[in-house]
C-alpha positions in Angstrom: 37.1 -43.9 17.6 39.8 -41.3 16.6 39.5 -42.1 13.5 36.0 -41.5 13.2 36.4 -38.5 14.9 38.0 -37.4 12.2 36.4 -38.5 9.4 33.5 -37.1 10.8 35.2 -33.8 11.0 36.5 -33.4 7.5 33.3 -34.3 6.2 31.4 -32.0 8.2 34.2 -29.1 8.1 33.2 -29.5 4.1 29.2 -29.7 4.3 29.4 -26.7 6.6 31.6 -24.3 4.0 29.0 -25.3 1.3 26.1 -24.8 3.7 27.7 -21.2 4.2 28.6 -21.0 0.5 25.2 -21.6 -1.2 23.7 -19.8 1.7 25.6 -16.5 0.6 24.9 -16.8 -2.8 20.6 -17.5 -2.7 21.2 -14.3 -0.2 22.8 -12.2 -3.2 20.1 -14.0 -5.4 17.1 -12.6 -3.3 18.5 -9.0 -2.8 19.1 -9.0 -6.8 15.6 -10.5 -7.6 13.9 -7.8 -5.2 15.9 -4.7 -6.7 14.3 -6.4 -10.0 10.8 -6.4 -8.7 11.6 -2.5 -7.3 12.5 -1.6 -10.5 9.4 -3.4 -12.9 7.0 -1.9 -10.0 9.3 2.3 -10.6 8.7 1.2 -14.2 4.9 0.2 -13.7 4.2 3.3 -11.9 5.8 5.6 -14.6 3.4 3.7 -17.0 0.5 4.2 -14.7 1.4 8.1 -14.9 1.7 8.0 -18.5 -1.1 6.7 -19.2 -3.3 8.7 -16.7 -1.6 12.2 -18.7 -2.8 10.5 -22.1 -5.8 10.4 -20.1 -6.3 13.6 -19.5 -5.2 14.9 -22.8 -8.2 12.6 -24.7 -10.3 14.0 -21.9 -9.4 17.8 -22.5 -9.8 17.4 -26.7 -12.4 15.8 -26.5 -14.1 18.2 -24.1 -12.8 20.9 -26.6 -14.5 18.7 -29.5 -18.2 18.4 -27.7 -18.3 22.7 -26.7 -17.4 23.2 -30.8 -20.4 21.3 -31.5 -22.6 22.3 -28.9 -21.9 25.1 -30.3 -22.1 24.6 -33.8 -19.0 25.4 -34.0 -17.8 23.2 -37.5 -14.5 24.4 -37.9 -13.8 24.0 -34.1 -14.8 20.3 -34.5 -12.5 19.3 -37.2 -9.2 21.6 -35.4 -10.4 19.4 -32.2 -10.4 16.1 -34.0 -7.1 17.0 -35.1 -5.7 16.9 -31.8 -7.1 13.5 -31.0 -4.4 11.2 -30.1 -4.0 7.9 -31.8 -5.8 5.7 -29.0 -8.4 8.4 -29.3 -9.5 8.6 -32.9 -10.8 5.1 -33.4 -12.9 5.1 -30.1 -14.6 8.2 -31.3 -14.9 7.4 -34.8 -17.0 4.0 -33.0 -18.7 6.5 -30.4 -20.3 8.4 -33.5 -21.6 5.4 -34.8 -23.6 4.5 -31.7 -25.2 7.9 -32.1 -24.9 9.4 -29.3 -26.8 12.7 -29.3 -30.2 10.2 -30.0 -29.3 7.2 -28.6 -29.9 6.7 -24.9 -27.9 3.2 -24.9 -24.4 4.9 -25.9 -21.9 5.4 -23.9 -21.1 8.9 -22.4 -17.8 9.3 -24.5 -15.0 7.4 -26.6 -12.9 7.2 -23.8 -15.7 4.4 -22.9 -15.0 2.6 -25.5 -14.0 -0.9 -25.9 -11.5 0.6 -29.3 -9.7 3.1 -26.7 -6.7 1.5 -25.8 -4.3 2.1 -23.2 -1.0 0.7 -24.0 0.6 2.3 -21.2 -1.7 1.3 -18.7 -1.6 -2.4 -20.5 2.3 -2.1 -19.8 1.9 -1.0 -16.4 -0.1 -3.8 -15.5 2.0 -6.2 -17.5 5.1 -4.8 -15.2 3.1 -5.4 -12.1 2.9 -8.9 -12.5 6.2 -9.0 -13.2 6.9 -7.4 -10.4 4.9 -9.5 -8.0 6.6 -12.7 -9.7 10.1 -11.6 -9.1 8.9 -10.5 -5.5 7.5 -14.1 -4.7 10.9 -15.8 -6.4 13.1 -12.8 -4.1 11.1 -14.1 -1.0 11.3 -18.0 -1.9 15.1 -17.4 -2.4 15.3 -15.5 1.2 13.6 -18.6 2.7 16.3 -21.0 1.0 19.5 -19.2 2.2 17.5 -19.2 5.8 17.4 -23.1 5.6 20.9 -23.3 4.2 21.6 -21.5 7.5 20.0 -23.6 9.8 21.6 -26.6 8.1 25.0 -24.9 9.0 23.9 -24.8 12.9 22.9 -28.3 12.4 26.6 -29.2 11.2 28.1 -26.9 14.1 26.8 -28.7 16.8 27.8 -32.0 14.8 31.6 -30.1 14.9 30.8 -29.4 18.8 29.8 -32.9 20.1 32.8 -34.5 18.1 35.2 -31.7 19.4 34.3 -32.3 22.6 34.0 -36.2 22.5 37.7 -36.6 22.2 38.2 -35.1 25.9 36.0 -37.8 27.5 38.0 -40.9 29.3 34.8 -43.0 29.2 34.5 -44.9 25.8 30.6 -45.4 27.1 30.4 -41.0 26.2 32.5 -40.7 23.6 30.4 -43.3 21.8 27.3 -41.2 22.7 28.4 -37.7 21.6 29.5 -39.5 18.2 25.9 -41.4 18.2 24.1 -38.1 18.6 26.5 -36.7 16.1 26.0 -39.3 13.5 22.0 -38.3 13.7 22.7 -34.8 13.4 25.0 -35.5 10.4 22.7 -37.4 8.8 19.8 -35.8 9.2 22.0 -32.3 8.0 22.6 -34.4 4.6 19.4 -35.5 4.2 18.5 -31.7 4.4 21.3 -31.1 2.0 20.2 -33.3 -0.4 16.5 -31.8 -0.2 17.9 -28.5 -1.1 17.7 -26.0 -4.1 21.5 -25.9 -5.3 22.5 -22.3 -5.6 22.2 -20.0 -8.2 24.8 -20.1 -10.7 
């Protein structure tokens, strides 16, 4: 029975440092992953902003643009279309050819337009996402060090019947506490062996 005892206890002195172990590190893995997903969302928001300034610089040439040719202001048209930005040009270019001064169907600008892109707002959205994946893989790796933990209670009790089992006179309980033990123990590896390893 002694020797049992401590077999048991070597083996489950060892499980329990590894419990603790990967437990720390899928801990430093999920505070690392969620300060990743803080930063992708700081960097989707400065997108977001960059692109709501482009915005509102297409917005204020083009307003500039459509009171030139109200009007009739010609050379106040072509120092407006000037300033049109890059994502600007080719949606109005396509806005003209829908005609819109006649043609009740077009849209109400180029801003409306299927050839304004955004690429900052595309970025910001593609951030997002990344942001939201690293948040789901930050909160699955919380939940792992949190089993990892309640593996290592598991294998403390296991280290608390045994202790205690060598301080009974009856065979009858020693047998007992190493039976309940021996459950605990295996049921602790089985949970081991279920387990994400850590992170490297």
């Amino acid at each position: 029975i002694t020797i049992v005892e401590a077999l048991m206890l070597a083996l489950v002195a060892i499980l329990a440092a590894y419990s603790g172990f990967a437990s720390a590190k899928w801990s430093t893995e999920e505070s690392l992953t969620l300060a990743r997903a803080n930063t992708a969302r700081t960097a989707a928001n400065r997108a977001y902003m960059e692109a709501a300034e482009a915005r509102n610089f297409d917005a204020t040439a083009f307003n500039a643009w459509f009171t030139a040719y109200l009007d009739g202001n010609e050379e106040g048209t072509k120092i407006a279309e000037k300033r049109f930005s890059a994502q600007l040009a080719p949606a109005f270019a396509a806005w003209i050819e829908t005609d819109p001064f006649v043609n009740p169907d077009a849209p109400a600008g180029p801003t409306y337009m299927d050839e304004c892109e955004q690429p900052e707002n595309d970025l910001g959205m593609e951030l997002d996402r990344s942001a939201d994946d690293l948040g789901a893989q930050g909160s699955t790796a919380g939940r792992t060090a949190d089993d990892y933990v309640r593996i290592a209670v598991l294998l403390a009790t296991v280290l608390f019947l045994v202790g205690i089992s060598g301080h009974f006179r009856v065979r009858s309980a020693r047998y007992g506490l190493i039976g309940v033990a021996s459950v605990m123990l295996i049921w602790s590896v089985g949970l081991l062996l279920t387990s994400p390893f850590p992170p490297s």
